[in-house]
N, C-alpha and C positions, 0 to 999 in steps of 0.2 A: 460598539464594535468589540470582539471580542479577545482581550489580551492574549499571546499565542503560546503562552505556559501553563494558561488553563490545562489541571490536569489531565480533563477528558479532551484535551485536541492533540496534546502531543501525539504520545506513540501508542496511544489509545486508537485517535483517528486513525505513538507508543507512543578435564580427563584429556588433554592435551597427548593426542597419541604421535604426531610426529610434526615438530615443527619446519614451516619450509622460509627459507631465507628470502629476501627480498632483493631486487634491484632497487634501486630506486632515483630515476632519472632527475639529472640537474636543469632538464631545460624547462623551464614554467610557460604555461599559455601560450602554447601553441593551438591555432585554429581561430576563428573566427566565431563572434556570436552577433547574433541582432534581434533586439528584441521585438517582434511581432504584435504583441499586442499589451498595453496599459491598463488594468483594470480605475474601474473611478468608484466603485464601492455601489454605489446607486444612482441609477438603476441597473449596474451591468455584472453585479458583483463585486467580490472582496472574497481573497484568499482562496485561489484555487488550488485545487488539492486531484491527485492523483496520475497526474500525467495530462495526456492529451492520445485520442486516437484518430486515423483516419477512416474518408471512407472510399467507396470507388473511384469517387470523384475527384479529389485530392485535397476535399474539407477537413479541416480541424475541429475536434469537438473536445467538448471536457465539462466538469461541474466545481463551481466553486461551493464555499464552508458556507460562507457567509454572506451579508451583503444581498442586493437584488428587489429588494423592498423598499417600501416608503417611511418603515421606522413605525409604522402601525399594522401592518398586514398580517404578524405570524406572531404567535407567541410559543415559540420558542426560545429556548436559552440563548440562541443565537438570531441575528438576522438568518432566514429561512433557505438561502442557497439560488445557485443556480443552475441549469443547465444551458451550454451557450455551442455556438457554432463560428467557427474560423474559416472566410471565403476568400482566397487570394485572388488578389483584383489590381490587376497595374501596377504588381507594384508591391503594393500595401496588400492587409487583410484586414476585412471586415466582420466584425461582429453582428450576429443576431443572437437574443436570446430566443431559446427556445422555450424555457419554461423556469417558471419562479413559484420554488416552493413556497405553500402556504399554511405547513402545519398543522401539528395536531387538529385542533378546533377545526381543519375543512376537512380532516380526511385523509389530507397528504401529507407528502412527506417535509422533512426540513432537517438540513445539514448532512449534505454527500461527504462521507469521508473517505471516498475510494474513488476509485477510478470507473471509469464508463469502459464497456466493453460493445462490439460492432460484428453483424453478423454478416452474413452475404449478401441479406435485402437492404442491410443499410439500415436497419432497426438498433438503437442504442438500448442498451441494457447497464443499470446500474443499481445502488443502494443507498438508504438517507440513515443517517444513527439513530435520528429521532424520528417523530411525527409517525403518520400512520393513524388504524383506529384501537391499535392497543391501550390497554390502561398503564400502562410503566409511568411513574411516578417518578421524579428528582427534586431532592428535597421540598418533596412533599406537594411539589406540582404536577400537575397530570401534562407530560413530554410526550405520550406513543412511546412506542418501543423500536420505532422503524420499520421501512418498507424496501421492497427488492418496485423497480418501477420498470418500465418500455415505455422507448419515442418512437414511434413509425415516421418515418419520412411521408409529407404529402402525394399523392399521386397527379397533381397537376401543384404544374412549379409556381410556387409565389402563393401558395394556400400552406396555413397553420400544421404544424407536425401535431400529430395525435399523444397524447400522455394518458399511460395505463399505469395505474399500481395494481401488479402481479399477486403481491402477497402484504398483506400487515403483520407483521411480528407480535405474540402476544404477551412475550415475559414468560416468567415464569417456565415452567419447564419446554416450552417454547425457547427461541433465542430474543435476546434483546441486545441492539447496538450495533448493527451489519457494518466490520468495516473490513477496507482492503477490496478488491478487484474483484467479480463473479469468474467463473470458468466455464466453457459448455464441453458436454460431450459427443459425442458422437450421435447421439440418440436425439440432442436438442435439450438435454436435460439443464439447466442452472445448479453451479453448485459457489457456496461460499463460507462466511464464518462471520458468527458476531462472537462479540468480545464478551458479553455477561450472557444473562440468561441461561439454561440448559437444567436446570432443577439440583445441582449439585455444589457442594465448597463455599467457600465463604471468599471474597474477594472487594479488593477495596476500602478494607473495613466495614462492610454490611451496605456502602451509599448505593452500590449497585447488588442486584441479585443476581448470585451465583458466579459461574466463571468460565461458560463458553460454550459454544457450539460448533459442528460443523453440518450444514444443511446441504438436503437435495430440493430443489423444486421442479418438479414434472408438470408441462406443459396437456392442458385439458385434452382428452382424446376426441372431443368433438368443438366446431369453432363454436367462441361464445362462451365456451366452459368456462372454470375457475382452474389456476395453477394448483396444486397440490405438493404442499412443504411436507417434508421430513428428517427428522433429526438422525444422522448418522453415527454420531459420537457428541455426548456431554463431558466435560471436561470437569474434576474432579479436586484441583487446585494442591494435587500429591505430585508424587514423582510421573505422574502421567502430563502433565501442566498446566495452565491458566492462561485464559484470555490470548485465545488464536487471533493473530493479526487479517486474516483473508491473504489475498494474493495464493492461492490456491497454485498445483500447477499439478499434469497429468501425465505419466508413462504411457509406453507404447502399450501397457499390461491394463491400463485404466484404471491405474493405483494413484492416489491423492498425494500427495506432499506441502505440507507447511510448518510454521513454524507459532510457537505461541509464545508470547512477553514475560510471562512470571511462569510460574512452577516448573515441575522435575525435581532438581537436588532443595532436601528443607536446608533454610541457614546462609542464604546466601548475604553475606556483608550487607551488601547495597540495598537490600531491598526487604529486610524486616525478616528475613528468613521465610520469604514466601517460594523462593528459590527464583534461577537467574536466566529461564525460559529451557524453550527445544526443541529441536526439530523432529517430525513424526510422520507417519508414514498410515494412510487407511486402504486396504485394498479390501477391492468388492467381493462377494461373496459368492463363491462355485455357483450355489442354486440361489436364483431370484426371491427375493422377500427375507432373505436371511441375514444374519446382522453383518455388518462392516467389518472387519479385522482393523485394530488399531494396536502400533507398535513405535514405539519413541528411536528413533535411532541416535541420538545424541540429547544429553544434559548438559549443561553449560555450566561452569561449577568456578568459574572466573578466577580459580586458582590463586595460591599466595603469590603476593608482590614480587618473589625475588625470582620466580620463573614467568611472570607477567599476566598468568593466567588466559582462557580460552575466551571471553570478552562476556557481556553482559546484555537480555533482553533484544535478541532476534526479533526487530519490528516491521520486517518491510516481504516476510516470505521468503522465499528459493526459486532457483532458476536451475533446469538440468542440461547439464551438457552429453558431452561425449561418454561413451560405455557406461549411463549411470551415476555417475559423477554429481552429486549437489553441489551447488554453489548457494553463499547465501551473506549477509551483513551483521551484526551484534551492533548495538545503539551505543554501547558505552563500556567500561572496565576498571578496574582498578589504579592506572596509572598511565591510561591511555582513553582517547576516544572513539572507540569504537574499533573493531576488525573487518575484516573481508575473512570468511573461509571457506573450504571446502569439506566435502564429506564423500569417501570413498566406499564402494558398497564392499562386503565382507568376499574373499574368494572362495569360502567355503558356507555350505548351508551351516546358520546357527552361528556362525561367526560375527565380529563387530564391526562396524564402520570406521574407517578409520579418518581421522579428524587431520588438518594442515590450515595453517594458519597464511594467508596468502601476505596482508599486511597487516600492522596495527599501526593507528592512524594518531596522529601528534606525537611521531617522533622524529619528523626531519621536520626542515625549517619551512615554513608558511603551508604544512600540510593542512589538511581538513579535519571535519570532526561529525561526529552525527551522521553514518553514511544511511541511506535509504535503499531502494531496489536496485538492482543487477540486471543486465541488457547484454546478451550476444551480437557481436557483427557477426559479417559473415563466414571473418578468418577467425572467430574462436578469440577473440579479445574479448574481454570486459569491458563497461564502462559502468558508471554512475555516478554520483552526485551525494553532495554530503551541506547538509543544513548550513553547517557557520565553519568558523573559521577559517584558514586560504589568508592569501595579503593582504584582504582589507576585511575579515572576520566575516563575511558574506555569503560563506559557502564556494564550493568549488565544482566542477565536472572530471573525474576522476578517469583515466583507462590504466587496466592490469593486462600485459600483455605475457604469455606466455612464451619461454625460452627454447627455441629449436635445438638444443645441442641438449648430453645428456643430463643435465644437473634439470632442466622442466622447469626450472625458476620461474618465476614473476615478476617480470617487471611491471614500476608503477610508478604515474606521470601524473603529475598536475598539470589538463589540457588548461581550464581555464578559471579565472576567479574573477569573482560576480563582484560588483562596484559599490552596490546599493544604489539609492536613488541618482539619476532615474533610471538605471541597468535594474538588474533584478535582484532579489536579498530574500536568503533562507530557500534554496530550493527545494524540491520533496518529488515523492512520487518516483515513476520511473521514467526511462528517455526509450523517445519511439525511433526509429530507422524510416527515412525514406526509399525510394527506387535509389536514389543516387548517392545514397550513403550520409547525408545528414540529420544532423541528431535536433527533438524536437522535445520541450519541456517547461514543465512550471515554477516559478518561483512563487513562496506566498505571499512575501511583501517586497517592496520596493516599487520602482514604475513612479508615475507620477498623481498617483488618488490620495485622496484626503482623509486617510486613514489611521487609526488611533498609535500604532505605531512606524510608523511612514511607509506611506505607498501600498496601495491594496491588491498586489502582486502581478506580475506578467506571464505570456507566454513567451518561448525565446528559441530559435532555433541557433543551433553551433553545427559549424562546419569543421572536422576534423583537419 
Protein backbone atom coordinates (compact mmCIF):
# COMPACT_ATOMS: atom_id res chain seq x y z
CA UNK A 1 0.00 0.00 0.00
CA UNK A 2 1.15 3.15 -0.69
CA UNK A 3 2.48 5.56 2.08
CA UNK A 4 0.50 9.08 1.57
CA UNK A 5 3.54 11.50 1.44
CA UNK A 6 4.66 9.87 -1.51
CA UNK A 7 5.78 12.74 -3.33
CA UNK A 8 3.71 11.88 -6.51
CA UNK A 9 0.24 11.54 -4.44
CA UNK A 10 0.35 14.52 -2.50
CA UNK A 11 -0.64 17.65 -4.30
CA UNK A 12 0.63 16.21 -7.36
CA UNK A 13 -2.41 13.88 -7.18
CA UNK A 14 -0.05 18.58 -4.67
CA UNK A 15 1.81 40.68 -4.11
CA UNK A 16 -0.65 40.88 -1.49
CA UNK A 17 -2.81 43.78 -2.80
CA UNK A 18 -5.44 44.15 -0.20
CA UNK A 19 -5.72 42.17 2.91
CA UNK A 20 -9.29 41.37 4.29
CA UNK A 21 -9.80 40.71 8.01
CA UNK A 22 -11.47 37.64 9.31
CA UNK A 23 -14.22 36.67 11.56
CA UNK A 24 -13.60 33.86 13.11
CA UNK A 25 -16.33 31.86 14.98
CA UNK A 26 -15.99 30.28 18.50
CA UNK A 27 -18.48 27.72 18.04
CA UNK A 28 -16.76 24.34 16.78
CA UNK A 29 -18.74 21.29 15.22
CA UNK A 30 -21.72 22.13 14.42
CA UNK A 31 -23.79 19.73 12.20
CA UNK A 32 -23.81 16.32 11.82
CA UNK A 33 -21.59 13.65 9.92
CA UNK A 34 -22.16 9.90 9.13
CA UNK A 35 -20.05 8.06 7.64
CA UNK A 36 -21.59 6.17 4.52
CA UNK A 37 -19.32 3.91 3.40
CA UNK A 38 -15.72 1.90 4.95
CA UNK A 39 -13.37 1.23 2.37
CA UNK A 40 -11.36 -2.53 3.03
CA UNK A 41 -8.62 -1.98 0.56
CA UNK A 42 -9.46 -5.35 -1.38
CA UNK A 43 -11.20 -5.94 -3.20
CA UNK A 44 -13.24 -2.69 -2.90
CA UNK A 45 -10.47 -0.17 -2.86
CA UNK A 46 -8.19 2.12 -0.71
CA UNK A 47 -7.92 5.86 -0.70
CA UNK A 48 -10.43 7.54 -2.42
CA UNK A 49 -9.64 10.48 -4.00
CA UNK A 50 -11.50 13.32 -5.59
CA UNK A 51 -14.87 13.73 -4.12
CA UNK A 52 -17.87 11.80 -5.09
CA UNK A 53 -20.76 12.71 -7.66
CA UNK A 54 -24.23 12.04 -8.36
CA UNK A 55 -26.43 10.85 -10.69
CA UNK A 56 -30.21 11.07 -11.70
CA UNK A 57 -30.81 8.57 -9.55
CA UNK A 58 -29.53 9.62 -6.36
CA UNK A 59 -26.25 7.14 -6.67
CA UNK A 60 -22.96 7.92 -5.48
CA UNK A 61 -20.00 7.46 -7.52
CA UNK A 62 -16.27 8.13 -7.11
CA UNK A 63 -12.70 6.34 -7.97
CA UNK A 64 -10.27 5.50 -5.47
CA UNK A 65 -5.92 5.85 -5.70
CA UNK A 66 -5.29 2.58 -4.67
CA UNK A 67 -6.36 -0.70 -3.71
CA UNK A 68 -9.00 -2.88 -5.80
CA UNK A 69 -6.60 -5.75 -6.75
CA UNK A 70 -5.35 -8.96 -5.55
CA UNK A 71 -1.76 -7.69 -5.03
CA UNK A 72 -0.95 -9.44 -8.53
CA UNK A 73 -3.04 -7.76 -11.09
CA UNK A 74 -1.30 -4.33 -12.14
CA UNK A 75 1.86 -3.33 -12.17
CA UNK A 76 1.73 -0.18 -11.22
CA UNK A 77 3.47 1.80 -8.64
CA UNK A 78 0.41 1.71 -6.93
CA UNK A 79 -2.30 -0.99 -6.41
CA UNK A 80 -4.38 -0.04 -9.73
CA UNK A 81 -7.53 2.00 -8.40
CA UNK A 82 -11.04 1.81 -8.62
CA UNK A 83 -14.09 2.91 -9.90
CA UNK A 84 -17.14 2.32 -7.53
CA UNK A 85 -20.82 3.16 -7.17
CA UNK A 86 -22.86 4.17 -3.91
CA UNK A 87 -26.72 2.83 -3.85
CA UNK A 88 -28.82 3.94 -0.90
CA UNK A 89 -30.86 1.10 0.21
CA UNK A 90 -32.70 1.17 3.74
CA UNK A 91 -30.98 2.80 5.21
CA UNK A 92 -27.47 2.04 4.45
CA UNK A 93 -25.50 2.23 1.00
CA UNK A 94 -24.22 -0.10 -0.99
CA UNK A 95 -21.30 -0.72 -2.84
CA UNK A 96 -20.44 -2.02 -6.39
CA UNK A 97 -17.39 -1.77 -7.96
CA UNK A 98 -17.70 -0.78 -11.30
CA UNK A 99 -14.30 -1.35 -12.60
CA UNK A 100 -10.73 -2.15 -11.40
CA UNK A 101 -7.81 -0.78 -13.14
CA UNK A 102 -5.34 -2.96 -14.66
CA UNK A 103 -2.50 -0.98 -15.83
CA UNK A 104 0.00 -0.43 -17.98
CA UNK A 105 0.63 -4.07 -19.26
CA UNK A 106 -3.44 -4.49 -20.27
CA UNK A 107 -3.80 -1.22 -21.82
CA UNK A 108 -5.60 0.62 -19.06
CA UNK A 109 -5.42 2.75 -16.79
CA UNK A 110 -4.19 2.75 -12.90
CA UNK A 111 -4.39 5.33 -10.27
CA UNK A 112 -7.36 8.13 -10.65
CA UNK A 113 -6.09 11.12 -8.95
CA UNK A 114 -9.09 13.35 -9.70
CA UNK A 115 -12.43 13.18 -9.47
CA UNK A 116 -15.18 11.59 -11.87
CA UNK A 117 -17.37 13.82 -13.54
CA UNK A 118 -21.32 12.86 -14.92
CA UNK A 119 -23.21 13.91 -17.75
CA UNK A 120 -26.96 13.78 -18.57
CA UNK A 121 -27.03 10.04 -19.76
CA UNK A 122 -25.29 9.13 -16.58
CA UNK A 123 -22.08 8.22 -18.45
CA UNK A 124 -18.88 8.84 -15.95
CA UNK A 125 -16.08 10.48 -17.23
CA UNK A 126 -12.63 10.60 -15.45
CA UNK A 127 -8.64 10.26 -15.63
CA UNK A 128 -5.87 7.73 -14.21
CA UNK A 129 -2.04 9.24 -13.69
CA UNK A 130 -0.58 6.27 -14.83
CA UNK A 131 -1.37 3.27 -17.20
CA UNK A 132 -2.64 3.69 -20.55
CA UNK A 133 -0.62 2.53 -23.87
CA UNK A 134 1.98 5.34 -23.51
CA UNK A 135 5.62 4.71 -22.95
CA UNK A 136 6.32 7.17 -19.82
CA UNK A 137 8.77 5.60 -17.74
CA UNK A 138 9.28 5.97 -13.70
CA UNK A 139 12.48 5.24 -12.61
CA UNK A 140 13.16 3.50 -15.29
CA UNK A 141 9.91 1.41 -15.39
CA UNK A 142 7.63 1.57 -18.11
CA UNK A 143 4.11 3.25 -15.89
CA UNK A 144 1.98 4.70 -19.18
CA UNK A 145 1.56 8.21 -19.03
CA UNK A 146 -2.18 7.88 -18.38
CA UNK A 147 -5.69 7.98 -19.73
CA UNK A 148 -8.82 10.34 -19.81
CA UNK A 149 -11.63 6.86 -19.66
CA UNK A 150 -15.89 6.63 -19.87
CA UNK A 151 -18.42 4.31 -17.94
CA UNK A 152 -21.80 3.97 -19.75
CA UNK A 153 -24.34 2.86 -17.56
CA UNK A 154 -26.02 -0.63 -18.75
CA UNK A 155 -29.15 -0.32 -20.66
CA UNK A 156 -30.87 -3.14 -18.81
CA UNK A 157 -30.53 -2.97 -14.96
CA UNK A 158 -28.32 -5.48 -13.28
CA UNK A 159 -25.92 -5.94 -16.54
CA UNK A 160 -22.04 -4.71 -16.37
CA UNK A 161 -21.33 -0.89 -17.04
CA UNK A 162 -19.23 -0.50 -20.30
CA UNK A 163 -15.44 0.93 -19.85
CA UNK A 164 -13.84 2.92 -22.69
CA UNK A 165 -10.45 4.61 -22.64
CA UNK A 166 -11.06 7.75 -24.66
CA UNK A 167 -7.45 8.76 -25.09
CA UNK A 168 -3.85 7.28 -23.80
CA UNK A 169 -1.44 10.03 -23.00
CA UNK A 170 1.94 9.74 -24.69
CA UNK A 171 4.48 11.97 -22.81
CA UNK A 172 6.55 13.81 -24.12
CA UNK A 173 5.18 16.75 -25.83
CA UNK A 174 1.95 15.15 -25.40
CA UNK A 175 0.71 15.48 -21.47
CA UNK A 176 1.77 12.89 -18.92
CA UNK A 177 -0.09 12.53 -15.47
CA UNK A 178 -3.84 13.76 -15.83
CA UNK A 179 -4.80 15.06 -12.52
CA UNK A 180 -7.61 17.01 -10.98
CA UNK A 181 -11.42 16.89 -12.36
CA UNK A 182 -12.31 17.07 -16.46
CA UNK A 183 -14.75 19.95 -17.49
CA UNK A 184 -17.19 19.81 -20.54
CA UNK A 185 -18.26 22.41 -22.78
CA UNK A 186 -20.97 23.15 -24.30
CA UNK A 187 -20.06 21.55 -27.46
CA UNK A 188 -19.34 18.06 -25.41
CA UNK A 189 -15.91 18.75 -25.73
CA UNK A 190 -13.50 17.23 -22.50
CA UNK A 191 -11.09 19.57 -21.16
CA UNK A 192 -8.31 19.04 -18.28
CA UNK A 193 -4.52 19.19 -17.14
CA UNK A 194 -1.73 16.94 -16.41
CA UNK A 195 0.80 17.85 -14.35
CA UNK A 196 4.20 16.84 -16.47
CA UNK A 197 4.50 16.32 -19.97
CA UNK A 198 3.97 19.20 -22.63
CA UNK A 199 7.65 19.27 -24.33
CA UNK A 200 8.83 22.34 -22.15
CA UNK A 201 10.99 23.24 -18.52
CA UNK A 202 12.41 21.02 -16.38
CA UNK A 203 10.42 19.93 -13.36
CA UNK A 204 10.90 17.64 -10.40
CA UNK A 205 14.34 17.50 -10.95
CA UNK A 206 14.33 15.74 -14.55
CA UNK A 207 12.26 12.24 -12.66
CA UNK A 208 9.35 13.44 -14.56
CA UNK A 209 9.39 15.23 -18.18
CA UNK A 210 8.60 18.66 -18.46
CA UNK A 211 5.85 20.57 -16.69
CA UNK A 212 2.31 20.48 -17.85
CA UNK A 213 -0.40 20.81 -19.85
CA UNK A 214 -3.73 21.90 -20.50
CA UNK A 215 -5.82 19.63 -23.08
CA UNK A 216 -8.98 19.63 -25.27
CA UNK A 217 -10.41 16.28 -26.16
CA UNK A 218 -12.97 16.28 -29.04
CA UNK A 219 -15.43 13.67 -29.14
CA UNK A 220 -15.32 11.57 -32.92
CA UNK A 221 -17.69 13.29 -35.37
CA UNK A 222 -18.94 9.78 -36.43
CA UNK A 223 -19.99 6.77 -33.63
CA UNK A 224 -17.28 4.46 -33.34
CA UNK A 225 -14.54 7.12 -34.02
CA UNK A 226 -11.46 7.93 -31.89
CA UNK A 227 -11.54 11.09 -29.42
CA UNK A 228 -9.17 13.52 -30.60
CA UNK A 229 -6.61 15.34 -27.96
CA UNK A 230 -5.13 18.62 -28.13
CA UNK A 231 -2.77 20.63 -26.37
CA UNK A 232 -3.88 24.14 -25.55
CA UNK A 233 -1.05 25.60 -23.51
CA UNK A 234 2.44 23.75 -22.51
CA UNK A 235 3.69 25.16 -19.45
CA UNK A 236 7.04 26.37 -19.35
CA UNK A 237 8.17 26.23 -15.50
CA UNK A 238 9.05 30.54 -15.65
CA UNK A 239 6.92 33.14 -14.58
CA UNK A 240 4.19 31.48 -16.73
CA UNK A 241 4.03 28.25 -14.04
CA UNK A 242 4.45 24.54 -13.61
CA UNK A 243 2.46 21.70 -13.08
CA UNK A 244 -1.42 22.57 -13.43
CA UNK A 245 -3.39 20.89 -10.90
CA UNK A 246 -6.75 20.03 -13.24
CA UNK A 247 -9.95 21.20 -11.55
CA UNK A 248 -10.56 23.28 -14.45
CA UNK A 249 -13.51 25.71 -14.38
CA UNK A 250 -15.53 27.85 -17.33
CA UNK A 251 -16.94 31.66 -17.72
CA UNK A 252 -19.99 32.49 -19.23
CA UNK A 253 -17.20 33.80 -22.01
CA UNK A 254 -15.85 29.98 -22.30
CA UNK A 255 -12.55 31.20 -20.99
CA UNK A 256 -10.54 28.44 -18.83
CA UNK A 257 -9.38 29.22 -15.21
CA UNK A 258 -6.84 27.18 -13.01
CA UNK A 259 -4.38 27.28 -11.04
CA UNK A 260 -0.77 25.51 -11.16
CA UNK A 261 1.55 24.21 -7.99
CA UNK A 262 5.18 25.56 -8.82
CA UNK A 263 6.27 28.24 -11.04
CA UNK A 264 5.34 32.23 -11.71
CA UNK A 265 7.75 34.26 -9.35
CA UNK A 266 11.70 32.34 -9.53
CA UNK A 267 12.99 31.98 -5.73
CA UNK A 268 10.41 31.11 -3.76
CA UNK A 269 11.88 29.92 -0.12
CA UNK A 270 9.86 26.86 0.13
CA UNK A 271 10.35 25.27 -2.87
CA UNK A 272 13.91 25.49 -4.34
CA UNK A 273 13.20 28.73 -6.28
CA UNK A 274 10.98 26.99 -8.68
CA UNK A 275 8.41 29.63 -7.69
CA UNK A 276 5.24 29.24 -5.34
CA UNK A 277 2.43 28.54 -8.23
CA UNK A 278 -0.67 30.74 -10.08
CA UNK A 279 -3.63 31.24 -10.92
CA UNK A 280 -4.17 31.64 -14.99
CA UNK A 281 -6.54 32.37 -17.13
CA UNK A 282 -6.93 30.74 -21.25
CA UNK A 283 -9.49 32.12 -23.44
CA UNK A 284 -10.53 30.70 -26.71
CA UNK A 285 -9.64 31.99 -29.82
CA UNK A 286 -11.96 34.69 -32.03
CA UNK A 287 -11.40 32.37 -35.17
CA UNK A 288 -11.52 28.50 -34.76
CA UNK A 289 -8.19 26.50 -35.15
CA UNK A 290 -6.21 29.45 -33.76
CA UNK A 291 -4.23 29.22 -30.54
CA UNK A 292 -5.59 29.79 -26.94
CA UNK A 293 -4.66 33.10 -25.38
CA UNK A 294 -2.91 32.44 -22.03
CA UNK A 295 -2.50 35.12 -19.22
CA UNK A 296 -1.48 34.40 -15.37
CA UNK A 297 -3.49 36.75 -13.37
CA UNK A 298 -1.80 36.21 -10.10
CA UNK A 299 1.75 34.87 -8.80
CA UNK A 300 1.93 33.84 -5.50
CA UNK A 301 5.18 35.30 -4.03
CA UNK A 302 4.43 34.00 -0.26
CA UNK A 303 5.79 37.31 0.94
CA UNK A 304 8.27 38.03 4.05
CA UNK A 305 7.28 36.65 7.49
CA UNK A 306 6.44 39.86 9.16
CA UNK A 307 3.45 40.58 6.60
CA UNK A 308 2.56 36.73 6.51
CA UNK A 309 2.77 36.68 2.85
CA UNK A 310 -0.07 35.52 -0.07
CA UNK A 311 0.29 31.50 0.97
CA UNK A 312 1.99 28.84 -1.12
CA UNK A 313 1.20 26.06 -4.08
CA UNK A 314 -2.51 26.51 -5.20
CA UNK A 315 -3.46 22.65 -5.34
CA UNK A 316 -6.92 22.05 -5.64
CA UNK A 317 -8.15 24.86 -8.64
CA UNK A 318 -10.83 27.86 -8.38
CA UNK A 319 -14.30 28.11 -8.14
CA UNK A 320 -16.19 31.44 -9.61
CA UNK A 321 -18.50 33.23 -8.07
CA UNK A 322 -20.48 36.49 -8.23
CA UNK A 323 -19.39 39.41 -10.99
CA UNK A 324 -16.24 37.44 -11.76
CA UNK A 325 -14.78 37.01 -8.56
CA UNK A 326 -12.19 33.75 -8.17
CA UNK A 327 -12.19 31.97 -5.36
CA UNK A 328 -9.51 29.55 -4.62
CA UNK A 329 -7.12 27.64 -1.65
CA UNK A 330 -2.85 27.76 -1.24
CA UNK A 331 -1.53 24.26 0.24
CA UNK A 332 0.85 25.89 2.72
CA UNK A 333 3.00 29.31 3.70
CA UNK A 334 5.44 30.56 5.58
CA UNK A 335 4.18 30.69 9.12
CA UNK A 336 0.74 29.31 8.50
CA UNK A 337 -0.96 26.39 6.70
CA UNK A 338 -2.32 27.17 4.04
CA UNK A 339 -4.98 30.33 2.88
CA UNK A 340 -8.55 30.75 1.38
CA UNK A 341 -8.35 33.63 -1.25
CA UNK A 342 -9.89 35.59 -3.61
CA UNK A 343 -9.18 37.26 -6.93
CA UNK A 344 -11.05 40.32 -8.02
CA UNK A 345 -11.03 41.02 -11.90
CA UNK A 346 -9.30 44.43 -12.88
CA UNK A 347 -12.20 47.51 -13.50
CA UNK A 348 -10.48 48.76 -16.13
CA UNK A 349 -9.06 47.02 -19.52
CA UNK A 350 -5.22 46.13 -18.90
CA UNK A 351 -5.54 46.66 -15.30
CA UNK A 352 -4.62 43.94 -12.32
CA UNK A 353 -6.68 41.56 -10.24
CA UNK A 354 -6.73 42.34 -7.28
CA UNK A 355 -5.84 39.75 -4.47
CA UNK A 356 -7.69 39.40 -0.59
CA UNK A 357 -6.90 37.04 1.52
CA UNK A 358 -10.21 35.42 3.14
CA UNK A 359 -8.36 33.30 5.95
CA UNK A 360 -5.05 31.88 6.93
CA UNK A 361 -5.37 28.78 8.46
CA UNK A 362 -3.40 27.67 11.89
CA UNK A 363 -3.99 30.77 13.55
CA UNK A 364 -6.78 30.18 16.05
CA UNK A 365 -7.02 27.32 18.15
CA UNK A 366 -7.78 23.78 16.83
CA UNK A 367 -8.14 25.36 13.20
CA UNK A 368 -7.20 23.22 10.04
CA UNK A 369 -4.46 22.84 7.79
CA UNK A 370 -3.86 21.73 4.15
CA UNK A 371 -7.18 23.17 2.63
CA UNK A 372 -8.29 21.38 -0.70
CA UNK A 373 -11.27 22.54 -3.04
CA UNK A 374 -13.91 25.23 -2.61
CA UNK A 375 -17.97 24.50 -3.05
CA UNK A 376 -20.83 27.17 -3.19
CA UNK A 377 -24.25 26.78 -1.48
CA UNK A 378 -26.72 28.37 -2.62
CA UNK A 379 -26.64 31.61 -0.30
CA UNK A 380 -22.95 32.27 -1.60
CA UNK A 381 -21.09 30.50 1.46
CA UNK A 382 -18.04 28.60 1.06
CA UNK A 383 -17.32 25.48 2.31
CA UNK A 384 -14.46 22.89 2.17
CA UNK A 385 -12.16 20.74 3.90
CA UNK A 386 -8.67 20.71 4.99
CA UNK A 387 -6.40 17.46 5.16
CA UNK A 388 -5.05 17.31 8.96
CA UNK A 389 -5.21 19.28 11.74
CA UNK A 390 -8.74 20.43 13.64
CA UNK A 391 -9.08 18.77 17.52
CA UNK A 392 -7.89 15.54 16.79
CA UNK A 393 -5.32 16.40 13.77
CA UNK A 394 -7.70 14.57 11.34
CA UNK A 395 -8.68 17.28 9.12
CA UNK A 396 -11.83 19.50 9.37
CA UNK A 397 -14.99 20.66 7.19
CA UNK A 398 -14.57 24.26 7.00
CA UNK A 399 -17.49 27.28 5.93
CA UNK A 400 -16.57 31.08 5.04
CA UNK A 401 -19.58 32.92 5.16
CA UNK A 402 -19.73 36.22 3.91
CA UNK A 403 -20.82 39.51 6.07
CA UNK A 404 -24.02 41.44 4.91
CA UNK A 405 -23.20 44.77 6.42
CA UNK A 406 -20.58 47.00 4.80
CA UNK A 407 -17.13 45.80 5.99
CA UNK A 408 -18.02 42.06 3.30
CA UNK A 409 -16.05 40.29 5.96
CA UNK A 410 -15.73 36.60 6.13
CA UNK A 411 -16.57 34.76 8.57
CA UNK A 412 -14.99 31.33 9.17
CA UNK A 413 -16.25 28.26 11.28
CA UNK A 414 -14.95 24.99 12.08
CA UNK A 415 -18.35 22.97 11.15
CA UNK A 416 -16.65 19.74 11.88
CA UNK A 417 -13.48 17.60 12.96
CA UNK A 418 -12.95 14.09 11.70
CA UNK A 419 -12.00 11.54 14.63
CA UNK A 420 -9.94 9.09 12.70
CA UNK A 421 -10.66 5.69 12.95
CA UNK A 422 -13.38 4.50 12.53
CA UNK A 423 -14.88 8.23 11.37
CA UNK A 424 -12.72 9.40 8.54
CA UNK A 425 -8.97 10.93 8.57
CA UNK A 426 -7.24 13.24 6.07
CA UNK A 427 -10.09 14.27 3.83
CA UNK A 428 -9.46 15.67 0.24
CA UNK A 429 -11.20 16.40 -2.83
CA UNK A 430 -14.23 18.61 -2.93
CA UNK A 431 -17.81 18.35 -1.12
CA UNK A 432 -20.87 17.87 -3.33
CA UNK A 433 -24.55 19.42 -2.41
CA UNK A 434 -27.52 17.49 -2.41
CA UNK A 435 -31.39 18.55 -3.30
CA UNK A 436 -31.64 19.21 0.57
CA UNK A 437 -28.71 20.86 1.32
CA UNK A 438 -26.13 18.13 2.48
CA UNK A 439 -22.77 18.04 2.14
CA UNK A 440 -21.18 14.74 0.60
CA UNK A 441 -17.26 13.56 0.70
CA UNK A 442 -14.07 11.53 0.94
CA UNK A 443 -11.65 10.98 3.31
CA UNK A 444 -8.41 9.03 2.38
CA UNK A 445 -7.84 7.13 5.31
CA UNK A 446 -9.54 6.18 8.41
CA UNK A 447 -12.86 3.88 8.41
CA UNK A 448 -12.28 0.45 9.46
CA UNK A 449 -9.73 -1.49 6.37
CA UNK A 450 -6.58 -3.00 6.96
CA UNK A 451 -4.44 -0.33 5.67
CA UNK A 452 -0.72 0.48 5.74
CA UNK A 453 -1.48 3.58 7.72
CA UNK A 454 -4.88 2.87 9.34
CA UNK A 455 -8.19 2.61 7.70
CA UNK A 456 -8.27 2.67 3.81
CA UNK A 457 -10.64 5.81 3.86
CA UNK A 458 -14.56 6.60 3.62
CA UNK A 459 -17.15 8.32 2.15
CA UNK A 460 -19.19 10.54 4.65
CA UNK A 461 -22.06 12.68 4.27
CA UNK A 462 -22.38 16.06 6.89
CA UNK A 463 -25.44 17.72 7.42
CA UNK A 464 -25.01 21.45 8.07
Amino acid sequence: MTHRNDPRFESHLPLICLLVLVLASPAWASGKEQVLYRFQGIPDGAIPVGGVVFDSDGNLYGATTDGGGNGNTCDSDYECGTIYQLTPQGGTWNETILHTFQGHGYGDGASPFGSLIVDSANNLYGTTGYGGTGGCLLLGAPVGCGVVYEMSPPQNEGADWTYTVLYSFRGGKDGYLPTGSLVFDAKGNLYGATYYGGGYGTCDKGIYPYCGTVFELSPPKAKGGKWTEKVLYSFKSGTDGADPNGNLVFDKKGALYGTTFFGGNQGCPQDGGVGCGTVFKLSPPATEGHAWGYEVLHRFNNGPQSVQGDGVNPAAGVVLGKDGVIYGTTERGVTYDGTVFSLTPPTRQGGQWTEALLHYFGTIHDDGAFPSSLVFDAEGHLYGLTASAGKYGDGIIFRLRQQSDESKRWAYSNLYDFMGIPDGEEPSGYLTFDQNGNLYGVTQLGGTGDCEEGGCGTVFEFTP
